[in-house]
MIMI-812959 format. One line per 3 residues: their letters; for each residue y, x, z of C-alpha. Coordinates in steps of 0.05 Angstrom, whole numbers, plus 5000, padded with zeros to 4 digits. Each point is the difference from the previous one (the first is absolute). Example, Ala and Ser with C-alpha at 12.3 -4.5 7.8 and 13.67 -1.06 7.14 Angstrom:
residues 2
AS> 4910 5246 5156; 5069 5027 4987
END
This chain:
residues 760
XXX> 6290 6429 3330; 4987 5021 4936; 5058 4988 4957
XXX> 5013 5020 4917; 5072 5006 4982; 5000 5024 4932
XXX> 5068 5010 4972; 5029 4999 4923; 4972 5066 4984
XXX> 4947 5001 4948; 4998 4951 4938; 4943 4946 5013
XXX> 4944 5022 4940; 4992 5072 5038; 4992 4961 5065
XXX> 4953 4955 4968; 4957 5065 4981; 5005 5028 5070
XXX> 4979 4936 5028; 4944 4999 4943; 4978 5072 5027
XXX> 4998 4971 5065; 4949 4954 4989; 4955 5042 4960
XXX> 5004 5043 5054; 4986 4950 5055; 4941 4977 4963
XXX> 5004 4929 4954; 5038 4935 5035; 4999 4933 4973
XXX> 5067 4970 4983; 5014 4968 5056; 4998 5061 5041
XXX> 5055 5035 5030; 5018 5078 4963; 4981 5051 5056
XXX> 5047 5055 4988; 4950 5060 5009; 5045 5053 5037
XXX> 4941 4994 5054; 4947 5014 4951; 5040 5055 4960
XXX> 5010 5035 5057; 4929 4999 5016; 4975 5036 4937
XXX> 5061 5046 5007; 4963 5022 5058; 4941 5003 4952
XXX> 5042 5037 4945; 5072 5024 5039; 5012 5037 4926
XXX> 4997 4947 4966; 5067 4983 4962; 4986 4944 4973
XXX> 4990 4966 5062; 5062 5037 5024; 5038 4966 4951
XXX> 4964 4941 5015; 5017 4987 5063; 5065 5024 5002
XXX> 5018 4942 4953; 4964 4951 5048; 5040 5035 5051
XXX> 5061 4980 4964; 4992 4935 5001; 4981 5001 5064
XXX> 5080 5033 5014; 4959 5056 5033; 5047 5047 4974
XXX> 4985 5061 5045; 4927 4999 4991; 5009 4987 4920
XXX> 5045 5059 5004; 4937 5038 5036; 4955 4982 4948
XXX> 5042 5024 4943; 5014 5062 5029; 4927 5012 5013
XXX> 4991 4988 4921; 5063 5046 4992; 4951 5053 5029
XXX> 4945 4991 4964; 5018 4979 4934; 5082 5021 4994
XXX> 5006 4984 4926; 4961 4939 4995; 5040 4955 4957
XXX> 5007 4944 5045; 5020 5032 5056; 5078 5006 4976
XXX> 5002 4923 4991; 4966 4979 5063; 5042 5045 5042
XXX> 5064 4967 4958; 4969 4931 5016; 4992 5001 5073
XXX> 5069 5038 5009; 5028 4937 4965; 4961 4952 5039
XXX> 5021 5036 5072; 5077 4994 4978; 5010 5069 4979
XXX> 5024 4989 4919; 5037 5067 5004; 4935 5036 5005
XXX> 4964 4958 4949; 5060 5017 4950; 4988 5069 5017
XXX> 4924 5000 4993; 5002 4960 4935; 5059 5045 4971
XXX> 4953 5061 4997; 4944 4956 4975; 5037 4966 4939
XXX> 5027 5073 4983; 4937 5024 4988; 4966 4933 4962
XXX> 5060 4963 4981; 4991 4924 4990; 4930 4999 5039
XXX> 5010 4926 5022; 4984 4997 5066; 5045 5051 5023
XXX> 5055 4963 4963; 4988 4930 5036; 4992 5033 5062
XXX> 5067 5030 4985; 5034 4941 4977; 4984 4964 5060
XXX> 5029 5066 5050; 5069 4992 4953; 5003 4937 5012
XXX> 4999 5007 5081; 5044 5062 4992; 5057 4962 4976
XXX> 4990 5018 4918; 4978 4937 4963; 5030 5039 4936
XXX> 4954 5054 5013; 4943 4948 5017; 5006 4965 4935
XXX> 5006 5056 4944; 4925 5021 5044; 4979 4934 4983
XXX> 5030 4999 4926; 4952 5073 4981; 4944 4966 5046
XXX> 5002 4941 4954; 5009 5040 4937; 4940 5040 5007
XXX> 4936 4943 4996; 4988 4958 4936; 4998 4930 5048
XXX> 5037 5014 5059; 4993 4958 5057; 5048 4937 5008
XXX> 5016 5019 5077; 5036 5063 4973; 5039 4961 4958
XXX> 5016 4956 5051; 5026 5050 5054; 5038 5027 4952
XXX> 5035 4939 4981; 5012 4991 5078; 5028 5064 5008
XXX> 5046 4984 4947; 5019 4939 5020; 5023 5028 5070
XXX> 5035 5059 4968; 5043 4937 4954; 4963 5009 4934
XXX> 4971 4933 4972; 5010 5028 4929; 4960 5050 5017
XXX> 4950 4967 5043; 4987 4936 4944; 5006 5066 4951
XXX> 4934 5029 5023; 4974 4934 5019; 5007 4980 4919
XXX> 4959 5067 4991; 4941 4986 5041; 4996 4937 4967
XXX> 4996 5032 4932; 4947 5055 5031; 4960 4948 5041
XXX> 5016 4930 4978; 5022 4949 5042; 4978 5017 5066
XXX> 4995 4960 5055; 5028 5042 5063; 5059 5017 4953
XXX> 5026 4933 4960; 5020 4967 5062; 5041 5049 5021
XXX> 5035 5016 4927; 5007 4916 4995; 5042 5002 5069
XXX> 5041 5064 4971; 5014 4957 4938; 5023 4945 5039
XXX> 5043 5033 5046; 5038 5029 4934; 5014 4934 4981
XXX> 4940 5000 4944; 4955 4936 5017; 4979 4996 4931
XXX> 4968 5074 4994; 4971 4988 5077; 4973 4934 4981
XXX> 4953 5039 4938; 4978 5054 5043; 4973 4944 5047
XXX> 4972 4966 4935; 4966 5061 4972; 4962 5016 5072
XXX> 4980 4928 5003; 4969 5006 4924; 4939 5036 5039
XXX> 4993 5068 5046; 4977 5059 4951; 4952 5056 5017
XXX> 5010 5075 4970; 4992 4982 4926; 5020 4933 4995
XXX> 4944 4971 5015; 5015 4925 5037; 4977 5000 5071
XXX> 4981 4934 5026; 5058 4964 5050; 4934 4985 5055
XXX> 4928 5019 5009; 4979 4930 5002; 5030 4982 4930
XXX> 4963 4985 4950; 4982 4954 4937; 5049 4957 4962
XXX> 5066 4985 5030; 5002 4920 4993; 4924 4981 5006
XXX> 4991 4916 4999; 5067 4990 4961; 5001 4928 4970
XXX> 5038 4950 4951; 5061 5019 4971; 5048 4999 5045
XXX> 4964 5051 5041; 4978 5051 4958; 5075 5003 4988
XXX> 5012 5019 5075; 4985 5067 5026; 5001 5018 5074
XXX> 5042 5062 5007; 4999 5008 5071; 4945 4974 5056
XXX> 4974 4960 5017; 5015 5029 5085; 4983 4964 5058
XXX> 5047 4983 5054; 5000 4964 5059; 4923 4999 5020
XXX> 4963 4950 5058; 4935 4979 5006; 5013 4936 4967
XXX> 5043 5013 4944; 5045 5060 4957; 5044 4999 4955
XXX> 4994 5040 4921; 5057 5022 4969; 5008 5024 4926
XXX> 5048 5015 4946; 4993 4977 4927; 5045 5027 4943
XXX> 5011 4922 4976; 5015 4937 5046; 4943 4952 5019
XXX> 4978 4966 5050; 4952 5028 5056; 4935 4989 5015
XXX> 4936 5026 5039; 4932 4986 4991; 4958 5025 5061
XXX> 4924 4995 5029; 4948 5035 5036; 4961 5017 4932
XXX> 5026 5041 4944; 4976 4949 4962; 5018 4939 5035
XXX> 5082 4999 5003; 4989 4931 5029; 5070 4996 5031
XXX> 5060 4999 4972; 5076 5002 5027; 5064 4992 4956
XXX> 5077 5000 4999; 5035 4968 4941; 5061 5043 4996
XXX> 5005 5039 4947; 5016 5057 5013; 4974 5084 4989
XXX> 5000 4998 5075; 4948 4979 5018; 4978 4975 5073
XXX> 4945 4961 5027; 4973 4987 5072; 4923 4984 4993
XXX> 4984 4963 5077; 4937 4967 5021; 4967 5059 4990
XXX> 4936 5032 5058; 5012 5054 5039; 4967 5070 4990
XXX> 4969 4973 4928; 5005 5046 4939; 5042 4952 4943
XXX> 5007 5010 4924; 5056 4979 4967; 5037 5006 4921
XXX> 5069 4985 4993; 5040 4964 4938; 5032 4933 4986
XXX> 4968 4926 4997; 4994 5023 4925; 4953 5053 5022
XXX> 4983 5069 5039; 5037 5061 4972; 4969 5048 5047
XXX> 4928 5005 5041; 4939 5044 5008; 4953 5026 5051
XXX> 5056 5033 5040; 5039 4941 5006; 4974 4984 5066
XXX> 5016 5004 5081; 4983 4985 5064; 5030 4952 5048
XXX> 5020 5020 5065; 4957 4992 5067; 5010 4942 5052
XXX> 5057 5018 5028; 4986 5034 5081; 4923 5017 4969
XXX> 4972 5070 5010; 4985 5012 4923; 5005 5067 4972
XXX> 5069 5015 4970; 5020 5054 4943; 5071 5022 4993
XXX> 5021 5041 4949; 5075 5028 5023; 5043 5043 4947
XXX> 5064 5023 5017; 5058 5018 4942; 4956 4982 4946
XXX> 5050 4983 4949; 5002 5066 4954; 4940 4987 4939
XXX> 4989 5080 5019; 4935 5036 4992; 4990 4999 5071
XXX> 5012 4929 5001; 4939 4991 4949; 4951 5053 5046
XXX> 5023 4962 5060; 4976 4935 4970; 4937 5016 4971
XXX> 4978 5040 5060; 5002 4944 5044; 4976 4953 4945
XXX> 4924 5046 4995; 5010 5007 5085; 4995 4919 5011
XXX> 4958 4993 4941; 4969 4930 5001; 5015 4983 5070
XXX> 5076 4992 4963; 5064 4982 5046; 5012 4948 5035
XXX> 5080 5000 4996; 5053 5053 4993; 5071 5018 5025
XXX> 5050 5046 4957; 5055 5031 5058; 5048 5004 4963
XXX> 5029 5040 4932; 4961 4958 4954; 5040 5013 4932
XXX> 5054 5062 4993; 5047 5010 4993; 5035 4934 5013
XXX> 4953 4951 4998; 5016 4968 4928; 4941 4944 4980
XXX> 4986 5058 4939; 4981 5056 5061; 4961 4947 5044
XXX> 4959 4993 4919; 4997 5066 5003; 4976 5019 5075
XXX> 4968 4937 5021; 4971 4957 4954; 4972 5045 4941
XXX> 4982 5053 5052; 4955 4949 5046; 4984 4946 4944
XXX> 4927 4991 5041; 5022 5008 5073; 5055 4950 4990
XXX> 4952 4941 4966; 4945 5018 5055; 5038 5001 5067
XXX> 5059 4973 5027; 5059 5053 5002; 5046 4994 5058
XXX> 5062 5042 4984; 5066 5017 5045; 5064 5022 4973
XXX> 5020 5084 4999; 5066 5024 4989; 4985 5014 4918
XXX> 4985 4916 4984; 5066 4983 4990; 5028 4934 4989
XXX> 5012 4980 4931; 5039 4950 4957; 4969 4952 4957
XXX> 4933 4951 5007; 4935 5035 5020; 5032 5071 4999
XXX> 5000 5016 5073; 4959 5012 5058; 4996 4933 5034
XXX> 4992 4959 4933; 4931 5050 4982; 4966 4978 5066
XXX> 4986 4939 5038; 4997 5017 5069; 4987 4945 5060
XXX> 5065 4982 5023; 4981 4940 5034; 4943 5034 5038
XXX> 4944 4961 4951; 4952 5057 5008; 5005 5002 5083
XXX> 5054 5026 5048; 5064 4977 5005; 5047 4975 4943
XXX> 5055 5050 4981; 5044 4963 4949; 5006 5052 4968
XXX> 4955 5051 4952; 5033 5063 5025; 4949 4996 5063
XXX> 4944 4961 5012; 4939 5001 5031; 4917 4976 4995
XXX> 4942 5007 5019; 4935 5020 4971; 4940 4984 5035
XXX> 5011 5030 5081; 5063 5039 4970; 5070 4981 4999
XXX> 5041 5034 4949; 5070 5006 5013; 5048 5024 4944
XXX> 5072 5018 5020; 5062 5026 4961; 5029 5057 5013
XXX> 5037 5007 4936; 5047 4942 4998; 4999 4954 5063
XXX> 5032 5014 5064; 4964 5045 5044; 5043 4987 5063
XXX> 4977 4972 5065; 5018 4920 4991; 4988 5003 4925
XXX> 4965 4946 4967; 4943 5047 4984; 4983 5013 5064
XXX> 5016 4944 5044; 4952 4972 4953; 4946 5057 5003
XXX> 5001 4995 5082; 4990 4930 4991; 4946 5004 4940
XXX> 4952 5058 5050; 5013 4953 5061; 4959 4943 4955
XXX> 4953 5054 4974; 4923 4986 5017; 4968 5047 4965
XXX> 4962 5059 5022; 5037 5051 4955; 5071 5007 4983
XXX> 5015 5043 4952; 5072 5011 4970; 5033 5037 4943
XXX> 5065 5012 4968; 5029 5060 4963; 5048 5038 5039
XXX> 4966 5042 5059; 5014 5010 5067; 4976 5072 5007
XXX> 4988 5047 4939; 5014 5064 4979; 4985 4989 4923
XXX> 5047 5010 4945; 5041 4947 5060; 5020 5024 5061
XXX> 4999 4941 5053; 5037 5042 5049; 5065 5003 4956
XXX> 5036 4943 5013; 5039 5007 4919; 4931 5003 4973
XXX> 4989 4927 4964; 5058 4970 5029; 4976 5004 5074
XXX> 4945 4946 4973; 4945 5043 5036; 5043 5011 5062
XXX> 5001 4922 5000; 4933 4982 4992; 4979 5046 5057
XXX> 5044 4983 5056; 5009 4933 4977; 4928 4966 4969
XXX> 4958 5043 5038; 5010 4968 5066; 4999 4940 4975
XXX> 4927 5023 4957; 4973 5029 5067; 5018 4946 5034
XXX> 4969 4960 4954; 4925 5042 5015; 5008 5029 4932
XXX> 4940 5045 4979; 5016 5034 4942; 5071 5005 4958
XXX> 5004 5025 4924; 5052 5031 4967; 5024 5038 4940
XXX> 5063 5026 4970; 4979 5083 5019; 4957 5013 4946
XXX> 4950 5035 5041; 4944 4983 5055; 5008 4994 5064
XXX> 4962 4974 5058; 5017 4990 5077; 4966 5000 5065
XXX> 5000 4934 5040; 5072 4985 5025; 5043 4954 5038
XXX> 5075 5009 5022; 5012 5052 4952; 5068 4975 4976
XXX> 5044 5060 5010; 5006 5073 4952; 4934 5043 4984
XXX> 5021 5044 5062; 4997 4950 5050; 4939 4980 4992
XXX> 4963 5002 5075; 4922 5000 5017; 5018 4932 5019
XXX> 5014 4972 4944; 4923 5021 4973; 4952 4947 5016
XXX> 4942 5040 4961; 5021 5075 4993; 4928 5008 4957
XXX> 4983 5003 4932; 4973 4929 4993; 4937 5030 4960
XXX> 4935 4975 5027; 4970 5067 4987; 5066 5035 5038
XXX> 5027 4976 5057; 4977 4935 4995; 5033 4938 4963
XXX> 5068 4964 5037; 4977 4949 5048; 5029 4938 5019
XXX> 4974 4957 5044; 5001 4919 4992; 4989 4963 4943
XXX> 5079 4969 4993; 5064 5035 4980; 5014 5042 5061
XXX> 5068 5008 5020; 5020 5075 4992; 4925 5021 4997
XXX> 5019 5045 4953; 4999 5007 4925; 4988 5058 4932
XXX> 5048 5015 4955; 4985 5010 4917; 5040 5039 4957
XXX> 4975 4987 4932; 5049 5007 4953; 4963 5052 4955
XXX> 4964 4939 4944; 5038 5035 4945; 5033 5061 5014
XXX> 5016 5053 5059; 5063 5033 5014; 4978 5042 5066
XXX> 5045 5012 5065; 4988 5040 5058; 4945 4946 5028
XXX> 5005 5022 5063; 5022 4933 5041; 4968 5009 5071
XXX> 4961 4933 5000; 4960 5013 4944; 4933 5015 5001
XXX> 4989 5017 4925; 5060 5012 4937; 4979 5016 4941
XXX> 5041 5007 4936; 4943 4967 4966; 5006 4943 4944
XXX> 4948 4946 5032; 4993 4924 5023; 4988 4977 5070
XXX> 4935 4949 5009; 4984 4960 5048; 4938 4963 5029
XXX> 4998 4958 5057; 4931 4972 5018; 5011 4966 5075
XXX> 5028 5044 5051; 4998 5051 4956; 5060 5028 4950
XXX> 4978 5061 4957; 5053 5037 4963; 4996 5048 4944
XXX> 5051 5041 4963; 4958 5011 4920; 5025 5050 4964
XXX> 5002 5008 4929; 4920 5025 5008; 4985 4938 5028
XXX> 4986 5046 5062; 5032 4975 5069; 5044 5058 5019
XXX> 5017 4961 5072; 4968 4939 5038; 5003 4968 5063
XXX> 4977 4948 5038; 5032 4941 5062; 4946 4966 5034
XXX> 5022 4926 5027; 4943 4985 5043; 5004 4930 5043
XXX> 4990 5005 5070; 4929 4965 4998; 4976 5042 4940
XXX> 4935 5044 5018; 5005 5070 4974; 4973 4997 4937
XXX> 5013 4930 4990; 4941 4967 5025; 4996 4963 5059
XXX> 4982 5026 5073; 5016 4970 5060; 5010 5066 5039
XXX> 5039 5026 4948; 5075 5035 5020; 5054 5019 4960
XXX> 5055 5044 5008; 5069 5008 4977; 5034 5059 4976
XXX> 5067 4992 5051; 5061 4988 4982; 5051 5036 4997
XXX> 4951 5066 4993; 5028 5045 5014; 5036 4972 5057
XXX> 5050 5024 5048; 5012 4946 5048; 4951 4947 4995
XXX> 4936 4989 4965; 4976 4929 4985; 4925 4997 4977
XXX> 4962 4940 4978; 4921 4985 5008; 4963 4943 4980
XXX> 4926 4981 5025; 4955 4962 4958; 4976 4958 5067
XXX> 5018 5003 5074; 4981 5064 5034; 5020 5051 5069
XXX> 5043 5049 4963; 5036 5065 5020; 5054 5033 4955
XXX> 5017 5064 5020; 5044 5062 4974; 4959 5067 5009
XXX> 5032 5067 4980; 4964 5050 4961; 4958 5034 5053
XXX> 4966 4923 5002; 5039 4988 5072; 5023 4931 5012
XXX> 5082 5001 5000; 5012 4930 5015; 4971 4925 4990
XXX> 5026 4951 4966; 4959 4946 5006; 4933 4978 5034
XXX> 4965 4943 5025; 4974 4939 4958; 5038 4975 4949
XXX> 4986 4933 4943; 4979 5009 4927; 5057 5012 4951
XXX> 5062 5052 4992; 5038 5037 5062; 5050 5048 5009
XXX> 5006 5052 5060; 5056 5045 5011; 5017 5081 5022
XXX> 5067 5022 5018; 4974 5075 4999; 4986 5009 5073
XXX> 4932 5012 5038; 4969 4963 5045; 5045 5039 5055
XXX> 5064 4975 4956; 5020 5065 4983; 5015 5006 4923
XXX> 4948 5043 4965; 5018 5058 4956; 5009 4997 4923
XXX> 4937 5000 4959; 4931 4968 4981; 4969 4946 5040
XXX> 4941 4955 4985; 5010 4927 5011; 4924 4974 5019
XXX> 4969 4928 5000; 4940 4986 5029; 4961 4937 5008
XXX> 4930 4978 5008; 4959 5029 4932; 5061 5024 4972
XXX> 5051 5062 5001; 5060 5013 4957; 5058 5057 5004
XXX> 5063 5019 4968; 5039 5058 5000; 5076 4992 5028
XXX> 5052 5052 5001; 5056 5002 5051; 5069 5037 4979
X> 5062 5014 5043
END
């Protein structure tokens, strides 16, 4: 199985070259293709050119992030031989020392180098960084203090990880200190003014906090001052169609969002900086805003359900008061969803700890905004950490809705709750009062009562969205006595689920340690995963590690990293259709303990690294990135975009129903096959097939010399789905050894085999 576990080792714009470099090098890709890291084809024109240092260099960095220490090592000491004073030699040996947990030796290497070119900057981050895991944050910071001295516009992450430093050493003078001088070096800077505002507040000064908030929300700057646009997709006058008095005296300072889409109807929120009432005028023309719903409260709240509406049909809409619209153009428009159980194609967008206004925030954005393009998004989720610190209503203005002004009018958000949106005094200042989320199950699935967790669906999906912040996560608890009961009901094809603490990571959160959030991650896996698998849950999304990661296909995994078993890995591939295949599941309803993915993607706005070396993962990156998702059938595409726009991981699960033809057409002496489950198995082995009509079949297990083991089932057998089953014995009843078997169907016009792998 190829697996990338890339750890918090490099900062993310080098990566992005080296990832560059590895396309050119591969030859040009479209954006939706996958980066091929080219250690394969580096070391093929090392062969060409075994002098070359360069390519030395090259690939020892690939190497690197490969965790390959021993054959980077090999690589730099072959450069060491040819080339023994090349300049970045020193630094690359310091680097990879640091990566393999040896920050003694990276001290060491990066003393001599700073003695002879003191300040050179790299040396000194690399430094500060060994200090830091040596024990001496002191030490770390006055490396960052000449490392930010030196440029004329340093970069805001150094000021912010030396404000965190400072902070953990008990110096918020300090830290707000040289957070007040990068503001009067870089302006008001989005990755840093959050932080200072929830330094300010925790000393007691709400006042100074609130004006830090105020003067990022007054407009992102670039070097210079120039003012950078809050979304790609704005543009023109701010109140276009404004009318009569009373409405050119309103002005809409916030929306309008969707919530709460069906196919038949959504709801349009908005904020206005005076009270009116509400009202939306809608139609299927730009220019024909034939219909019209209202609310006669007057409020700056505004909330309005538009119903009667057709499903999967592109609306326009303005928004305003019976006195008049305030607010409406060209990109004031969405699409409802699909008949609910219908096979439509489906875009997610999925961002995970969104809520700093950060640089990376912005990259992450607009990359995925030029990757969709005009196919656009048919909803979104946000998993949690939508507005640090706290979750004030000024940080949700801040992180939510000035960052994704377009995205938020366009397609209906579906948030759930992290451990940053607090609850907060006071009208419309808190989590639950910004969102209007389906309590009463009026976009499918089964009430809640509650907007803590909920559930929908979209099309053949069912969304489930749990709380793992502040509900009860024990077996009984309202939450899930009410999710077991909500999956039971389920009909749809897909269920996908999300919340923000995560049962398995090794990000800047370590779900193995029990302290680590309050034992909320400990609780969601031995608690809601049974319940999820139960459930046939396909695919579960999470934040709170600011970092990537992605899992093979489990079930029963409810235990500590280290006792994870080869039985608790349905799938043990890569899930890439171009690897080792995508995830298969076969049936075309939720099936019980089938097996599911897990998504880390907690990296929408910043990255704070961790060892990233969980055992189920397939891929961790300490990337920033969004997750996307498209489901077309039996089909479920993921793709982690990074800031590029270049998909640094995919996979794929396959649902296929038992009388589906391979390819999807019809053929009556069509077979199909499922992948076994458990698989790997120790015990027993159950393994569905389905046959498009009735045929004389034989299913068979053959080991890898192609001789037949044992058979599991033959003779004729009706159209539809079956099941057979292998307890790991031959046909003599003698258990067979460990190892690689092939499961084999064969029917009339039609063969099909799967790979199963018995364990002890």
């Amino acid at each position: 199985m190829a697996r990338a576990r890339t750890g918090n080792f490099a900062p993310a714009a080098p990566r992005r070259a080296l990832f560059a470099f590895a396309l050119a090098l591969a030859g040009s890709a479209s954006a939706h293709e996958e980066p091929r890291v080219p250690i394969a084809e580096l070391s093929r024109r090392l062969a060409q050119s075994p002098d070359s240092v360069p390519l030395l260099l090259l690939r020892a960095a690939f190497l690197r992030l490969e965790r390959d220490w021993s054959r980077a090592r090999a690589d730099l000491d072959a450069v060491a031989r040819r080339s023994p004073s090349h300049p970045g030699l020193a630094l690359a040996r310091a680097a990879l020392a640091l990566e393999a947990g040896e920050p003694a030796e990276t001290r060491a290497i990066l003393d001599r180098v700073l003695a002879d070119e003191p300040g050179e900057p790299r040396a000194l981050r690399l430094r500060a960084r060994a200090l830091v895991a040596l024990g001496e944050p002191r030490a770390a910071v006055a490396d960052l203090t000449g490392l930010i001295a030196r440029p004329e516009r340093p970069h805001p992450d150094l000021y912010l990880e030396r404000a965190r430093l400072q902070l953990a050493l008990g110096d918020r003078a300090g830290a707000l200190a040289g957070l007040d001088e990068a503001r009067d070096r870089l302006g008001a800077t989005a990755s840093l003014e959050p932080f200072a505002a929830e330094l300010e507040e925790r000393a007691g000064r709400s006042g100074a906090a609130r004006a830090r908030l105020a003067a990022l929300r007054a407009g992102p700057r670039e070097p210079g001052g120039r003012e950078r646009p809050s979304d790609p997709t704005e543009r023109g006058p701010a109140r276009p169609g404004a009318a009569g008095p009373r409405a050119a005296r309103a002005v809409v300072t916030r929306g309008p969002y969707l919530q709460v889409g069906t196919p038949t109807a959504v709801t349009i929120r908005w904020r206005t900086d005076v009270a009116s009432d509400s009202r939306v005028r809608f139609g299927t023309s730009p220019g024909a805003l034939t219909g019209a719903a209202s609310d006669p409260l007057v409020t700056t709240e505004h909330v309005v359900r538009l119903t009667d509406l057709s499903p999967a049909t592109r609306y326009h809409y303005d928004v305003g008061s019976t006195a008049g619209p305030v607010a409406g153009d060209a990109s004031f428009t969405f699409v409802t969803a699909p008949p609910a159980g219908s096979a439509a194609d489906v875009r997610v967008w999925v961002i995970g700890d969104s809520g700093f206004p950060s640089a990376e925030a912005f990259a992450v954005r607009d990359a995925y905004a030029a990757w969709t393009g005009a196919r656009g998004t048919d909803l979104w989720l946000m998993l949690g950490d939508n507005a640090y610190w706290t979750g004030t209503d000024a940080e949700y203005q801040a992180a939510v809705f000035d960052q994704y002004p377009a995205m938020l009018r366009q397609s209906v958000l579906w948030p759930t709750r992290g451990n940053h949106d607090g609850i907060h005094a006071g009208a419309n200042n808190d989590y639950y009062d910004l969102f209007t989320l389906p309590a009463a199950g009026e976009a499918g699935g089964l009430a809640s009562g509650t907007g803590a967790w909920y559930s929908f669906d979209w099309g053949d999906v069912h969304f489930v969205c749990l709380d793992s912040e502040g509900s009860g996560r024990a077996p009984g608890s309202s939450m899930l006595t009410w999710l077991a009961n909500d999956l039971a009901a389920n009909t749809r094809r897909w269920v996908i689920a999300y919340w923000h603490h995560p049962p398995y990571t090794k990000g800047s959160h370590d779900s193995d340690n029990a302290l680590d959030s309050a034992g909320r991650m400990r609780d969601m896996r031995e608690h809601a995963l049974p319940v999820l698998e139960a459930g046939g849950a396909d695919l579960m999304l999470t934040g709170h590690s600011h970092s990537y990661e992605r899992s093979l296909m489990l079930d029963g995994h409810y235990g500590l990293s280290t006792t994870l078993a080869p039985s608790m890995i349905v799938d043990g591939g890569d899930g890439r259709p171009d690897g080792d295949g995508p995830y298969v599941k076969y049936g075309s309803s939720p099936i019980p303990h089938g097996g599911g993915v897990h998504a880390v993607a907690g990296s929408s706005a910043q990255t704070s690294g961790g060892t990233l070396n969980h055992p189920v993962m397939v891929t961790s990156l300490n990337l920033p990135g969004s997750l996307v998702l498209d489901i077309r059938g039996d089909t479920l595409d993921a793709r982690f975009l990074g800031t590029s726009g270049t998909a640094l991981d995919s996979f794929r699960i396959v649902k296929p129903g038992p009388l589906d033809a391979p390819g999807g057409a019809a053929d009556p002496a069509a077979v199909r096959l499922g992948p076994g489950l458990p698989n790997p198995f120790t015990l027993d082995l159950r393994i569905g097939f389905g046959l498009a009509s009735p045929a004389r079949v034989r299913l068979e297990v053959h080991d890898l010399a192609g001789r037949r083991v044992a058979t599991l089932a033959e003779g004729w057998r009706p159209a539809g789905a079956h099941e057979a089953l292998w307890d790991g014995r031959d046909a003599h009843g003698r258990p067979v050894p460990a190892g690689v078997y092939l499961a084999v169907l064969e029917a009339p016009g039609g063969r099909a085999s799967r790979k199963v792998l018995r364990v002890r």
